[in-house]
N, C-alpha and C positions, 0 to 999 in steps of 0.2 A: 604564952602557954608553950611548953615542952617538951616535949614526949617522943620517944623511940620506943617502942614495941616491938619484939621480936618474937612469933611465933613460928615455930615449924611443925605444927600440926597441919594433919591433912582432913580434911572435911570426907565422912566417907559416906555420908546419906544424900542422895538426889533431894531436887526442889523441882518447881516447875520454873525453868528457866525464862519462858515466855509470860508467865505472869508475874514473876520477879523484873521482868525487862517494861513490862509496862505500866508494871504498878511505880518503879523508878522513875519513866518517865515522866509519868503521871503528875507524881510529887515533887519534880523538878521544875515541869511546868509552874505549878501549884508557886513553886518559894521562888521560881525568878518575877512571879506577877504579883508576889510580895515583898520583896527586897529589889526590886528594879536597879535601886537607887546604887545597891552595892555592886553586884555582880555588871552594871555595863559600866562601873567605874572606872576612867584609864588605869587608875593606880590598882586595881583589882587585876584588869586585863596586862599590867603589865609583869606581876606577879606571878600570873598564871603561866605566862610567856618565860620568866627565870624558871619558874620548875619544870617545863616543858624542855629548856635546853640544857638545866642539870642531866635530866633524866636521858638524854639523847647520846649527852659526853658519857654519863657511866652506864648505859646499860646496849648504846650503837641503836636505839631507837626514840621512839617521841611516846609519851603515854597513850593506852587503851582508847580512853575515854576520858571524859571531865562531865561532872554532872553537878548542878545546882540545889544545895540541901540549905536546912532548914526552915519548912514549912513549920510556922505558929512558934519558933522559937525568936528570942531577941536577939541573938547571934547567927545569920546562916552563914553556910563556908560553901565550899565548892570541893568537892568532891575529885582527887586524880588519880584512876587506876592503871597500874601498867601489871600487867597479866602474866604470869606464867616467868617470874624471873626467879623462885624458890631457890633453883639451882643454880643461879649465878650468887644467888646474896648467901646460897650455905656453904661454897668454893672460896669467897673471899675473904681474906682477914677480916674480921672487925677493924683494924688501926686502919687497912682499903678503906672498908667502908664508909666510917665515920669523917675521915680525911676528905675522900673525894665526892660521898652522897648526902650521909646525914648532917653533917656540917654547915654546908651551902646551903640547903633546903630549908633547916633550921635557925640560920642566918636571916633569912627573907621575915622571921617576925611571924608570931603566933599562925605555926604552922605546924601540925600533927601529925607524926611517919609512923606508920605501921607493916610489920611485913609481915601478913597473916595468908596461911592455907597457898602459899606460894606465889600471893600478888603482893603487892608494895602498894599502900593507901595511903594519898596524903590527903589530908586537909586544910585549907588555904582562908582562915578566918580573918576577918578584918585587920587592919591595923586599928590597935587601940592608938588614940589621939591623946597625947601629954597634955 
């Protein structure tokens, strides 16, 4: 799976950001005590670890967060936000971008980049097995 997303919309309505942050947890908890098997998988954890130091080489940091998603689905992924980089990814060429971040990231195998409301969201789904 393939995907690049590019949004530069800005969210201009409040939520409740503490019930948003727990009700994620929540659901996190929920799919790592149903997929155990995937997310403490080395090959998972080492995955997580290449888009961890793509994101470090083009953005001079490591991501937000990492969070464990799907609850009740037969595919869950894991979840990488890194926050607040709108303004580095709408100053950068596309041929930057795609050369030094979507590329690599995309490389690593069904893995989903999104850059919405000024974060960058990837998602890190199993390797499908040949």
């Amino acid at each position: 799976m393939l995907l690049v997303n590019e949004d530069n919309t800005t969210r201009t309505h409040a939520s409740n950001p503490l019930g948003a942050y727990i009700d994620a947890k929540e659901r996190g908890k929920a799919a790592m005590a149903q997929h155990t098997e995937f997310f403490e998988s080395d090959e998972h954890l080492n995955r997580l670890d290449e888009v961890a130091a793509i994101i470090k080489e083009f953005f001079g940091r490591f991501p937000d967060y990492t969070t464990p998603r799907g609850l009740n689905r037969k595919r869950p992924f894991e979840s990488v936000k890194v926050a607040e980089v709108g303004r580095t990814l709408s100053k950068t060429p596309i041929a930057v971008k795609n050369e030094r971040l979507y590329k690599p990231l995309l490389a690593l195998g069904n893995v989903e980049v999104q850059s919405k409301n000024g974060h960058l969201l990837i998602r890190v789904y199993p390797v499908d097995k040949a």
